[in-house]
C-alpha positions in Angstrom: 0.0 0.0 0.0 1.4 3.1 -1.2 0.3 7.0 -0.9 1.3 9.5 -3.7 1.1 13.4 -3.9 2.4 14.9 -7.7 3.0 18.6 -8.5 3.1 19.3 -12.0 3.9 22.4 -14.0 6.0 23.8 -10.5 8.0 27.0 -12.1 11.2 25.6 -10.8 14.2 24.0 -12.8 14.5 20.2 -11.8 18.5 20.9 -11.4 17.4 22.9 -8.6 15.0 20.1 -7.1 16.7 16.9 -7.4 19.3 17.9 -4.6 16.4 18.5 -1.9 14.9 15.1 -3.1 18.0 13.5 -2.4 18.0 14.4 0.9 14.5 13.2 2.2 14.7 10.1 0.3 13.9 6.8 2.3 13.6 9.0 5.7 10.9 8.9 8.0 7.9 11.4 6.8 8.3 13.8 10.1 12.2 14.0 9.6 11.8 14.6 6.5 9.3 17.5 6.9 11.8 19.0 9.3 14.5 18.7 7.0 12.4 20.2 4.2 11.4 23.3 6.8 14.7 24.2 7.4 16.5 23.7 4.4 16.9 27.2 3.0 16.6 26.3 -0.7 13.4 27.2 -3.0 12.5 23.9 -3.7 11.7 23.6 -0.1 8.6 25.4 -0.1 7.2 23.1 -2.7 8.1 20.1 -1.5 6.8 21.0 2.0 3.6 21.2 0.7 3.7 17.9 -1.7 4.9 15.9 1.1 1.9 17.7 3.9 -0.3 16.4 1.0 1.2 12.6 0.3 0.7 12.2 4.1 -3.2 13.9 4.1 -3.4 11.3 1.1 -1.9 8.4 3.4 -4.4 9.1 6.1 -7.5 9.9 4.3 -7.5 7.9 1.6 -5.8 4.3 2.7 -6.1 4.6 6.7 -2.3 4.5 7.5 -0.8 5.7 10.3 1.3 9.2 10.1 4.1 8.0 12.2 4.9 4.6 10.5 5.2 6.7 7.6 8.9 7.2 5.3 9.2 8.5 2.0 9.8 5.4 -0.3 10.1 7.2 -3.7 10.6 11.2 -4.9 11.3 11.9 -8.0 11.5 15.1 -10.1 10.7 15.0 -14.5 11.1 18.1 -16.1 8.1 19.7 -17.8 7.3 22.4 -20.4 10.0 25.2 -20.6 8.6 28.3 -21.7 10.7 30.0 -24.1 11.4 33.3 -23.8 14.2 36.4 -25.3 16.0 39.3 -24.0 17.2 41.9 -26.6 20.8 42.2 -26.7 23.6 44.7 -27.3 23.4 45.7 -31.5 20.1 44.4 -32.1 20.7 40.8 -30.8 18.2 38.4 -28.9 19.5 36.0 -26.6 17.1 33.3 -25.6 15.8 32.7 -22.3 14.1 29.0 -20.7 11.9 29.3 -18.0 11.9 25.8 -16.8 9.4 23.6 -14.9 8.9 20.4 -13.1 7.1 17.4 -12.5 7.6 16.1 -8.6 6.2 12.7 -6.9 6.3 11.8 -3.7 5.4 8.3 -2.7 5.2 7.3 0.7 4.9 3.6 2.6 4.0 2.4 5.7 6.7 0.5 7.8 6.3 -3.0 8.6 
């Protein structure tokens, strides 16, 4: 039995959010939310509220218990990148990506 919580279309490079990920990943859900709070990256914000919702999902949805909860799988996929320009010095454009991402969190319960 397995909970999940997906963001899509976040407005945040997946470079940025795959180090963040990497550090809750197979940790207990409330260590990992305090990890996640205190962490002074941007990603944090997002994933503090993906991973308040996975557990919300856990709890309502398939009855488990909060505290035998860990973080089995989180994963980031990029999404759309909007392209955008900047005008340049002697009438040149430089091109600009305004990337986004696709994060899942999938929690378990322990044994």
């Amino acid at each position: 039995m397995e909970a999940k919580a997906h963001l899509r279309y976040a407005r945040i490079s997946p470079q940025k959010v795959a180090p963040v990920l990497d550090l809750i990943r197979g940790k207990d859900a409330a260590v990992a939310m305090g990890i996640l709070k205190n962490k002074r990256r941007a990603a944090s914000e997002y994933l503090v509220k993906l991973l308040a919702s996975a557990m919300a999902n856990a709890e309502a949805n398939f009855h488990m218990d909060t505290d035998k909860l860990y973080v089995a799988t989180c994963f980031v996929c990029p999404g759309p990148t909007l392209k955008r320009g900047m005008a340049r010095a002697r009438g040149g454009f430089d091109r600009i990506l305004k990337r986004s991402s696709h994060m899942t969190i999938i929690l378990k319960e322990k044994e």
